[in-house]
C-alpha positions in Angstrom: 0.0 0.0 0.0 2.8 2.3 0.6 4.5 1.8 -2.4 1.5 2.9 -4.4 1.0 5.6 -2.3 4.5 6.9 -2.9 4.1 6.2 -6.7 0.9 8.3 -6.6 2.8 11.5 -4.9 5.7 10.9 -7.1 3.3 10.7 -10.4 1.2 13.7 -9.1 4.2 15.6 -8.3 5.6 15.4 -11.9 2.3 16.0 -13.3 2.3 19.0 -11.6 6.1 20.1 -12.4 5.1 19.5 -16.3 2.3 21.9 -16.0 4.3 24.4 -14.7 6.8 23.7 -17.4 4.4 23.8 -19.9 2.8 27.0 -18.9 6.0 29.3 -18.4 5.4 29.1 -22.7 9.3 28.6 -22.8 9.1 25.4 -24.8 9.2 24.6 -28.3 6.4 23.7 -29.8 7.7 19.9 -30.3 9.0 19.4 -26.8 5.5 20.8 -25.7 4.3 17.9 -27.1 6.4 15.4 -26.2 5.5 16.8 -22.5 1.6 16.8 -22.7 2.0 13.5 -24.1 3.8 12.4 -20.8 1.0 14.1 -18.2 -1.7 12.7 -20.1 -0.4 9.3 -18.8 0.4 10.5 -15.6 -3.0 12.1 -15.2 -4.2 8.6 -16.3 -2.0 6.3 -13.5 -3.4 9.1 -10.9 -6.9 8.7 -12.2 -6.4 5.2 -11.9 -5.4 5.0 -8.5 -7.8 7.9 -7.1 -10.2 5.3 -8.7 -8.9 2.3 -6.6 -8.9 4.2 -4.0 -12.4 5.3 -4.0 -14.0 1.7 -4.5 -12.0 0.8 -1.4 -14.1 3.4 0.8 -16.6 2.1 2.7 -20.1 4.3 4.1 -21.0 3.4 8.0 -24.9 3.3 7.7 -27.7 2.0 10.0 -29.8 -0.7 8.3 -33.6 -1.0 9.0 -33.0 -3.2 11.8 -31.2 -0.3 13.5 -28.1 -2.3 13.3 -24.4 -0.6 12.4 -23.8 -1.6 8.3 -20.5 -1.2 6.0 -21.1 -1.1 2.1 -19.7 0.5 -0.4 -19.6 4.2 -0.5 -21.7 5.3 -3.4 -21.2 8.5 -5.4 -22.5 9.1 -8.7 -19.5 10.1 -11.5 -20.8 13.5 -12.2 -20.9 14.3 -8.1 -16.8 13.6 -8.3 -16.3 16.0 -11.5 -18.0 18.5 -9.7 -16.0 18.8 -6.9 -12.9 19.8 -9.0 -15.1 21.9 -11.3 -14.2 24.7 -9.5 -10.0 24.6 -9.9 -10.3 24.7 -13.1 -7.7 27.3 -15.2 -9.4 30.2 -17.5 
């Protein structure tokens, strides 16, 4: 669990140091490329694992019987987009 955890930060962490690179507007166009190409696969491990992740979560509940119940937490897809609606770049 560790390991992924640390390959998560270390992914996340480069996506965000290409970003950066990519918007100081210092590169050529071709190594621009060859960068976005890079954090596109990035973004997809992180998405991945954020994905992992969120299946593992469990909701505490009470059933009808009153009694304490673990299940699988249960969030529709366009609830999780809209969180980080809001950090988008203009």
């Amino acid at each position: 669990m560790a390991k992924k955890k640390q390959q998560f930060e270390t992914a996340l962490r480069q996506l965000e140091e290409i970003v950066a690179h990519m918007e100081s507007g210092e590169l050529p166009l071709d190594e621009c490329v060859e960068y976005y190409e890079r954090a596109v696969k990035l973004a997809e491990m992180c998405t991945k694992e954020l994905e992992a992740a969120r299946r593992r979560i469990e909701q505490v509940r009470l059933n009808e019987k009153g009694e304490v119940v673990t299940e699988p937490l249960k969030v529709a897809d366009d609830e999780l987009v809209a969180e980080g609606a809001d950090d988008t770049r203009a």
